[in-house]
C-alpha positions as CSV (number, residue, x, y, z in Angstrom):
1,X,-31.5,-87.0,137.5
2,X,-32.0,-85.1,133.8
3,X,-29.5,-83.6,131.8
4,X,-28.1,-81.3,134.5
5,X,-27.3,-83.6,136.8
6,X,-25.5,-85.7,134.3
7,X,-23.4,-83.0,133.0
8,X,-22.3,-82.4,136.5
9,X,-21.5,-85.8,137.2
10,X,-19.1,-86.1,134.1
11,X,-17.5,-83.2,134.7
12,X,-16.7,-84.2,138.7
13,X,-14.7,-87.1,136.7
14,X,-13.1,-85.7,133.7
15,X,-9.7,-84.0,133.2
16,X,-9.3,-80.6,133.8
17,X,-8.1,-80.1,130.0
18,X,-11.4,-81.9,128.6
19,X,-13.7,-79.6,130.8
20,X,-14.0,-76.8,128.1
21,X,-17.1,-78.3,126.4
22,X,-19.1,-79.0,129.3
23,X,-18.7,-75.6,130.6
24,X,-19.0,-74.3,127.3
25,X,-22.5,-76.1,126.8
26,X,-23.6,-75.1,130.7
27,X,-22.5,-71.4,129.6
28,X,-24.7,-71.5,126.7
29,X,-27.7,-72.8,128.7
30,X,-27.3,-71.4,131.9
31,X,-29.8,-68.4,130.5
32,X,-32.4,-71.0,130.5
33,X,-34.3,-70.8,134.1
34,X,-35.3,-74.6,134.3
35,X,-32.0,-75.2,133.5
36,X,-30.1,-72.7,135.8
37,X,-32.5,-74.4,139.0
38,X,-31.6,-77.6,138.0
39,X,-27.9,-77.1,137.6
40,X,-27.9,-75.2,141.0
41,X,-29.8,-77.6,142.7
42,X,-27.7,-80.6,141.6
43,X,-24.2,-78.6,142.9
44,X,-23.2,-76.6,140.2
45,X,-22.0,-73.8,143.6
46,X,-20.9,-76.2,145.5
47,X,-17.6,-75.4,147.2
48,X,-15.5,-78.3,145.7
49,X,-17.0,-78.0,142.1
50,X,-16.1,-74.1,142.2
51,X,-12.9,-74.9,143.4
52,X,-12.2,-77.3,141.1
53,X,-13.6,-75.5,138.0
54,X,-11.2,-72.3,139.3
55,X,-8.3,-74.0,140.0
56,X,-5.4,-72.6,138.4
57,X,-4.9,-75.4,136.7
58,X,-8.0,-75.2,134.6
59,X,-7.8,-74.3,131.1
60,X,-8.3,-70.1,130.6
61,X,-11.8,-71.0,128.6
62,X,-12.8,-73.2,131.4
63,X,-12.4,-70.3,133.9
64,X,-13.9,-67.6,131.7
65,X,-16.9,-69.7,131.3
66,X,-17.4,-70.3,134.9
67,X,-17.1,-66.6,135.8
68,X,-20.1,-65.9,133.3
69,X,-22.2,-68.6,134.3
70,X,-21.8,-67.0,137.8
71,X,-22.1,-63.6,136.3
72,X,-25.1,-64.6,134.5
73,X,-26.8,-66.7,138.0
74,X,-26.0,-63.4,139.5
75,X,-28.1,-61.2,137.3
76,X,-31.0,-63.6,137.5
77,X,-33.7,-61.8,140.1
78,X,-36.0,-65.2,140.1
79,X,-33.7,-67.9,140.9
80,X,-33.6,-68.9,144.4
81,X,-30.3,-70.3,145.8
């Protein structure tokens, strides 16, 4: 499963208001290829993760973070989705 998929895992069961380390932490690595396949392959888009993740509900840091992470998959010419 590796690290991604175990981040992903955790977060589909924690709180909204203890998601801002996660995200924080997939933020910070998302600029790693590998990592950003992996994470993407193991449902990091998925609909109900995004919508989860953007709830309004979701603490401010946890939404900032998830708009860069997009931002930054965005920007990335290589990945395949």
């Amino acid at each position: 499963m590796g690290l991604p998929g175990i981040i992903l895992r955790c977060v589909e069961y924690m709180e909204l208001k203890d998601l801002g380390r996660p995200v924080a932490f997939l933020a910070k690595m998302i600029g790693h290829r590998p990592f950003a396949i992996q994470l993407i392959g193991r449902g990091l888009l998925d609909p109900n993760m995004m919508k989860r993740l953007l709830d309004n509900m979701s603490p401010r840091e946890v939404m900032l973070d998830v708009l860069m992470i997009v931002s930054d998959l965005a920007r990335m010419d290589e990945v395949r989705f």
